[in-house]
C-alpha positions in Angstrom: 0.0 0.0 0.0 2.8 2.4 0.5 4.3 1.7 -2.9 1.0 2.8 -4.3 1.1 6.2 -3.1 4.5 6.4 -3.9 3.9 5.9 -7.5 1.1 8.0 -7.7 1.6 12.1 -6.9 -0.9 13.5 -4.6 -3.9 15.3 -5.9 -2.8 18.4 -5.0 -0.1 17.9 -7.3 -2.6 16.9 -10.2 -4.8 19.6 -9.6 -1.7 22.5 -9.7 -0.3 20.8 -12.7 -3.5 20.9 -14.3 -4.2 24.3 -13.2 -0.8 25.2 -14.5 -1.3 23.9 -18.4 -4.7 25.9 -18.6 -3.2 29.1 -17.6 0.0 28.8 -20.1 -2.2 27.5 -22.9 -4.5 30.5 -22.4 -1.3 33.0 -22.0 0.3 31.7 -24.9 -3.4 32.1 -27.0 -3.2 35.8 -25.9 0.2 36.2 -26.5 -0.6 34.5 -30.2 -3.3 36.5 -30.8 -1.0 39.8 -30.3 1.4 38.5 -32.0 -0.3 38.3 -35.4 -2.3 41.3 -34.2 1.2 43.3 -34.5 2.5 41.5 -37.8 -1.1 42.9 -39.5 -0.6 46.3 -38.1 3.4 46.0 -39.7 2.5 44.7 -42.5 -0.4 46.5 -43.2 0.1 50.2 -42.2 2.5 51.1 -45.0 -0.4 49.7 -47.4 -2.8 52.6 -45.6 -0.3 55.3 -45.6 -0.2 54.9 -49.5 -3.7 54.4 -50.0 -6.4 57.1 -49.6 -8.9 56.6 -46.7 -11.3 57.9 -49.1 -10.3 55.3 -51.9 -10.9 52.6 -48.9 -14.6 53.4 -49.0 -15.0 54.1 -52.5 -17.1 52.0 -54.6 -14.6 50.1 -57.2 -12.2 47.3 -56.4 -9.2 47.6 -59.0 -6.0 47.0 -57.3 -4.0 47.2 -60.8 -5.7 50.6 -61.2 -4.6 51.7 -57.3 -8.6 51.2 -56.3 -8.7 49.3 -52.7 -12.4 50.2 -52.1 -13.7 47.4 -49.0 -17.2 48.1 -50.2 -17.8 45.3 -53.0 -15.9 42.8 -50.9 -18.5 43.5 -48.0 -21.6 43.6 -50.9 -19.7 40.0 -52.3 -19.6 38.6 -48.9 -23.2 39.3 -47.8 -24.6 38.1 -51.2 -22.9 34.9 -51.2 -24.4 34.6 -47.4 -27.6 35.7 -48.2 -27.8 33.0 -51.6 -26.1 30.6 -49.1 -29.3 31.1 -46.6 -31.4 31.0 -49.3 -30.5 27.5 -50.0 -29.5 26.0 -46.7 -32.8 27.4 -44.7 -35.1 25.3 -47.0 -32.8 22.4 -47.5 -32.3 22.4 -43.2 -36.2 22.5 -42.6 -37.4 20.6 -45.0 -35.2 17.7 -44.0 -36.3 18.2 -40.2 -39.3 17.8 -40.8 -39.4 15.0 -43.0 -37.6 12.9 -40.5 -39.4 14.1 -37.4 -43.0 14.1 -39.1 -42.7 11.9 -42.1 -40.1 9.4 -42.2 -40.4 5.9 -40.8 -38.2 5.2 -37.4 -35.8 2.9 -39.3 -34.7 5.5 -41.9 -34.7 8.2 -39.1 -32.4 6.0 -36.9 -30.3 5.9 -40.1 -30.2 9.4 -41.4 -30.2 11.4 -38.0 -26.6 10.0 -37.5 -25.3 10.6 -40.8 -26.4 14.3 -40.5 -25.2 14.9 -36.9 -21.3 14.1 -38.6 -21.9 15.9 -41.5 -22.9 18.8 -39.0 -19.6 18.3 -37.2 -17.7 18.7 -40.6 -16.1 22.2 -40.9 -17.4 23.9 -43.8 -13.7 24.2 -44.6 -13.2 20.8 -45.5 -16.3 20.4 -46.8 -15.2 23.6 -49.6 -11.8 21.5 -49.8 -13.9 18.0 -50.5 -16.1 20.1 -52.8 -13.3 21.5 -54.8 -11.0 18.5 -55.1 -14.5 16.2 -56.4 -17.2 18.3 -57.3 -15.0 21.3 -59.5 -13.3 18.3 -61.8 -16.8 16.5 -62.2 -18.4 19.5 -63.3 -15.6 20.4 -65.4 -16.0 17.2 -67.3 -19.5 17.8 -67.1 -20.2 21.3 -68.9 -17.4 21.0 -70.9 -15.1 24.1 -69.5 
């Protein structure tokens, strides 16, 4: 019995090294976060000194033509979200309700799990997966 605790450190011990991992992986995730916080603001202040605030909110996006306007990036981005919700909310309900209304407890036993891991796929591989398959298949497919 003494050769047990012996082997074993006491839970104090545990509990401080524990405690002591949490707090240096959450220092070194702030110290991270400032660190790439300072290479933007080096990397990208000369880029603002050169570029007029004015051109920044301006409505054209030409870099070759010295235009750097944020405004169509924002308009892109919340189009693309917008035709992304347009297809997803549909697609989302429609499937929820067919398997909590219409489908038959066999098939809902088997698609539920298949759409809780696709749900825990990051859209970022799913993009990857969609670009690596999907782009060359429809490539073939419409002939571009």
């Amino acid at each position: 019995m003494a050769d047990a605790t012996l082997v074993t450190p006491p839970r104090r011990t545990q509990e401080w090294m524990i405690n002591l991992i949490i707090k240096l992986s959450g220092y070194s995730s702030i110290l991270f976060v400032t660190l790439i916080f300072i290479f933007l603001m080096r990397e990208g202040l000369p880029a603002l000194q050169n570029v007029p605030l004015s051109s920044i909110f301006g409505e054209r996006w030409y870099p070759i033509e010295g235009y750097f306007s944020i405004l169509p990036l924002i308009y892109g981005s919340l189009v693309v979200t917008v035709g992304a919700l347009l297809l997803a909310i549909p697609f989302g309900v429609g499937t929820s309700v067919f398997l909590s209304e219409i489908a038959p407890p066999w098939m809902n036993q088997m698609i539920k799990p298949l759409i809780e891991i696709l749900a825990g796929l990051p859209s970022v591989v799913l993009g990857f997966l969609g670009i690596q398959v999907a782009a060359p298949y429809l490539r073939r497919l419409l002939d571009l």
